[in-house]
MARNUDREN-311582 format. One record per residue (C-alpha): x, y, z. Coordinates in steps of 0.1 Angstrom, whole numbers. Layout:
<nodes>
> X;Y;Z
> X;Y;Z
...
</nodes>
This chain:
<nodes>
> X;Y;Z
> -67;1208;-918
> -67;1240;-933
> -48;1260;-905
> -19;1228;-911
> -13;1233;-949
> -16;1273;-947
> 15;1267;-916
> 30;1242;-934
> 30;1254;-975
> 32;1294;-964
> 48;1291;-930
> 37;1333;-923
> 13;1342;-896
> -22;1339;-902
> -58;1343;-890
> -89;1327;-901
> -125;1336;-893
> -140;1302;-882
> -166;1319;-859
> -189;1337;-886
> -221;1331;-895
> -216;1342;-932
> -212;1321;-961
> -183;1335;-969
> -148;1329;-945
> -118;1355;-940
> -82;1343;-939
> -57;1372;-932
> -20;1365;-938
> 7;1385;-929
> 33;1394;-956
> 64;1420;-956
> 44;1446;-972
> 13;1441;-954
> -15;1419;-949
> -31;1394;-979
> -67;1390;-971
> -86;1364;-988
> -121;1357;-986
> -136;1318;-1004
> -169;1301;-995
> -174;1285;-969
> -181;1251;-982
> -151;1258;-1002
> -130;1255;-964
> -151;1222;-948
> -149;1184;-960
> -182;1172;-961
> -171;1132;-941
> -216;1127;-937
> -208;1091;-955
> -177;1085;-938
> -198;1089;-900
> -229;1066;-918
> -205;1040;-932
> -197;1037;-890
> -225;1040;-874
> -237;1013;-900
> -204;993;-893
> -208;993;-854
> -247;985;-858
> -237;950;-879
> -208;946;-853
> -229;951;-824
> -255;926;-839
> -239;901;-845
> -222;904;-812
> -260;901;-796
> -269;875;-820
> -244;851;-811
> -253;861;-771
> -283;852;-776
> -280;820;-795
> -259;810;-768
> -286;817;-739
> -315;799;-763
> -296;766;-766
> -296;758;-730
> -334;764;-727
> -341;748;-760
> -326;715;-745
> -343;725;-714
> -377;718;-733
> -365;687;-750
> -356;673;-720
> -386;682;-705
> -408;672;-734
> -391;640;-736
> -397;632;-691
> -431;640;-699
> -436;615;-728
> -416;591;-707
> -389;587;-733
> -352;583;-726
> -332;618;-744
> -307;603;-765
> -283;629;-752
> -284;633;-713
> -292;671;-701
> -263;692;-685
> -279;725;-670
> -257;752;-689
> -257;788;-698
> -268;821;-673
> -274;817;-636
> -310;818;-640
> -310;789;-668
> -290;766;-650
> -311;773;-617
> -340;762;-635
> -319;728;-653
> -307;718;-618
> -343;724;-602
> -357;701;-635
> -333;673;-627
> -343;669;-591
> -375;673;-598
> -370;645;-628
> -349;622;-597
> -379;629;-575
> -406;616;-590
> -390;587;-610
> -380;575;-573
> -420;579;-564
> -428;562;-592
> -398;532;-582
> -412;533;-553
> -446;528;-560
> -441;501;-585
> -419;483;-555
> -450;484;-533
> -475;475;-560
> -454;447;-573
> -451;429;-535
> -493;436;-530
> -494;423;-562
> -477;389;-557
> -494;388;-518
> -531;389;-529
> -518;361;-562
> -509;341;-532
> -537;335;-513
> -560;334;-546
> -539;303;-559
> -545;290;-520
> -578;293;-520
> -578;280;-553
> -555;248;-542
> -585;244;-513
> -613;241;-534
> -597;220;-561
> -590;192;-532
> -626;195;-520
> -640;187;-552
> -665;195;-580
> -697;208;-569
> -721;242;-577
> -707;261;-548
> -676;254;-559
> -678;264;-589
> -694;297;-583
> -667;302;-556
> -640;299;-584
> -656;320;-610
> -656;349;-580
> -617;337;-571
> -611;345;-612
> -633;377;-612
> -613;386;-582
> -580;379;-603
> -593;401;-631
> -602;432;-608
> -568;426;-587
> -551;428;-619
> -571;459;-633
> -565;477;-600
> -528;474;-604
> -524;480;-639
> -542;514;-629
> -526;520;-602
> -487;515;-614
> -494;522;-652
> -464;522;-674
> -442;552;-667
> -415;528;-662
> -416;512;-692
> -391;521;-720
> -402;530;-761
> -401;510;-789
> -415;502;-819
> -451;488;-827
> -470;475;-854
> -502;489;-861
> -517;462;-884
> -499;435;-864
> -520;452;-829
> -555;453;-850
> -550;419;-866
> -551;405;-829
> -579;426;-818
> -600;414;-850
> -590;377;-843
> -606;382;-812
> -635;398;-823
> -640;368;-852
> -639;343;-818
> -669;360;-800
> -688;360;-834
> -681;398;-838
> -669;422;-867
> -640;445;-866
> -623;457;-898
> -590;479;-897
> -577;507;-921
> -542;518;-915
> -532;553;-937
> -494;562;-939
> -461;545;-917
> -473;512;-898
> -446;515;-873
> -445;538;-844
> -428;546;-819
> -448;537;-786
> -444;522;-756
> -453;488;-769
> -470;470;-737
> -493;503;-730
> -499;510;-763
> -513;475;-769
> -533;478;-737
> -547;511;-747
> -558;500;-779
> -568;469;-762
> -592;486;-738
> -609;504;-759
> -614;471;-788
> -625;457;-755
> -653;485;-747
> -669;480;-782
> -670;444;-783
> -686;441;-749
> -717;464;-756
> -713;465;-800
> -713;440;-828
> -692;457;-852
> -661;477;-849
> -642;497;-878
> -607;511;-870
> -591;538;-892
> -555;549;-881
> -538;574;-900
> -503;576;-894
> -489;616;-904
> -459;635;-900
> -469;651;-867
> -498;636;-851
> -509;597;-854
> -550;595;-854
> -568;563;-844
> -607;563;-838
> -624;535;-828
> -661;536;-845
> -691;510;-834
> -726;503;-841
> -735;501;-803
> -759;521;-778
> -734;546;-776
> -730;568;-750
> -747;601;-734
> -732;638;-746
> -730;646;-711
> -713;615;-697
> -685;615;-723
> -663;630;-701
> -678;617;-669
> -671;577;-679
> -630;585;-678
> -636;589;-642
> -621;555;-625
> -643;532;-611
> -675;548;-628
> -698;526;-643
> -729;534;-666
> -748;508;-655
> -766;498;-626
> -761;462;-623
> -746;448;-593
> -732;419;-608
> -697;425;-614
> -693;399;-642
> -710;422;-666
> -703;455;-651
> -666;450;-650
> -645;471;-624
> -649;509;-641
> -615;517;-653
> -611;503;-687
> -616;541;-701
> -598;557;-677
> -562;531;-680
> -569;544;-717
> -565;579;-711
> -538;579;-688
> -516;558;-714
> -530;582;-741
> -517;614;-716
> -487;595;-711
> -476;596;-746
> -484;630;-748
> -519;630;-762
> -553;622;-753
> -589;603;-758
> -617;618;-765
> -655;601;-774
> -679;613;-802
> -708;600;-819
> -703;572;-844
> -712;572;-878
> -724;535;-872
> -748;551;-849
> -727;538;-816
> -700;551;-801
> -671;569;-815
> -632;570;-796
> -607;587;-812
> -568;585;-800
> -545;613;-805
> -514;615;-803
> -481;633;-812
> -453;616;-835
</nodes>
């Protein structure tokens, strides 16, 4: 800049020192009677531009974040719905909006692999409940035959122990499906809570039993209502078969919905808490499957808990029995 005004305002030859190491710089110009030979500071000769290169650097720094940021927002969004629609497959709800693999390679790899997978095992489960349904409605069958049979042959002690054991038979046929298919096909809606404890205590007040319910916060939730009523079912079930009284406390919170189930009953071991979810486990000894039942009234409980994303666990009562407690996400 200097050299440009000194050519343009003087227009004579010239020669400035730029190469010294001195504080001071030489400019020589050449006039008709010799040579004019100034010397000025040399931070008198350089612009000092040290905000002018920060104010870019800071300038391409926002530039280039914003540039990432929206990048990355736009490489999130696909695996954010990834996880919903995962979350959503696991809980075995229906996503309100269906899932399109999107964004990188990678990403919408791993979408495509998630919807066959998703295809895969609802066909399984299709499947299943095809083949379940049809043994189902076979073994129904022959129990009303055999029931038709002993109805024309007429009243008498052997047959009436033969159709209590055609009934029992119903009951454990009817158990072993319900484990077997569970309700993964089954689509969510809303349930009462005091309108599914009110039926449980009803039934409780018929076999000369005491339940009383507490329900804390929203009674609605959103379930699926035919497992949820059978989960809460089995386990009202459990502690009217071996208790005489049975409090319920739900409490119904932003995130988490908490039911435990507390009786006054024998209880059960610390070390077989976890050992009784096991299908077809019984704690007793008896033989006689009237009172023993067929094993999987805890376990059809915590599969429908899993199912819905959460779990039951036992515990010791304060009533001195037995404790279950359902958790499980809103």
């Amino acid at each position: 800049m200097l050299a440009e005004l000194i050519s343009t305002k003087i227009g004579r030859p010239f020669w400035i020192d730029t190469l010294g190491d001195s504080r001071v710089v030489e400019i020589r110009i050449k006039l008709e009677a010799g040579i004019l030979r100034i010397f000025a500071r040399r931070s008198m000769t350089y612009a000092s531009n040290t905000h002018i290169f920060i104010l870019w650097m800071v300038g391409t720094s926002l530039v280039l974040i914003g540039i990432a940021t929206l990048f990355l927002r736009g490489q999130i969004r696909p695996i954010l719905k990834l996880t919903r629609a995962a979350d959503d497959f696991g809980k075995g709800q229906v996503s309100s909006q269906p899932f399109t693999p999107r964004g990188a390679i990678e990403i919408r790899r791993a979408g495509l692999a998630f919807i066959l997978m998703r295809e895969r095992i609802e066909r399984q489960i299709e499947q299943r409940t095809t083949m379940l349904n049809g043994v189902s409605h076979d073994l129904r069958t022959i129990l009303t035959r055999f029931k038709l049979q002993l109805a024309l042959i007429g009243d008498s002690p052997e047959v009436e122990a033969l159709n209590q054991d055609i009934e029992e038979m119903q009951k454990m046929l009817e158990g072993y499906i319900d484990f077997a298919r569970g309700d993964a096909e089954e689509t969510t809606g809303t349930a009462s809570l005091s309108a599914l404890f009110k039926r449980q205590q009803e039934d409780f007040e018929l076999s000369g039993k005491s339940l009383q319910y507490v329900v804390v916060g929203d009674d609605a939730v959103t379930v699926r209502p035919n497992a949820f009523a059978r989960l809460v079912g089995n386990l009202a079930s459990n502690a009217k078969r071996h208790a005489s009284r049975l409090e319920i406390t739900a409490k119904h919170g932003a995130k988490w919905l908490s039911i435990s189930f507390d009786d006054d009953g024998p209880g059960i071991a610390e070390d077989m808490r976890e050992e009784v979810f096991k299908p077809f486990l019984r704690l007793d000894n008896a033989r006689n499957l009237d009172s023993s039942g067929t094993g999987l009234g805890l376990a059809i409980a915590r599969d429908i808990a899993r199912a819905h994303g959460g779990n039951v666990v036992l515990s010791e009562s304060p009533l001195g029995g037995l404790r279950a407690s359902i958790h499980i996400p809103c």
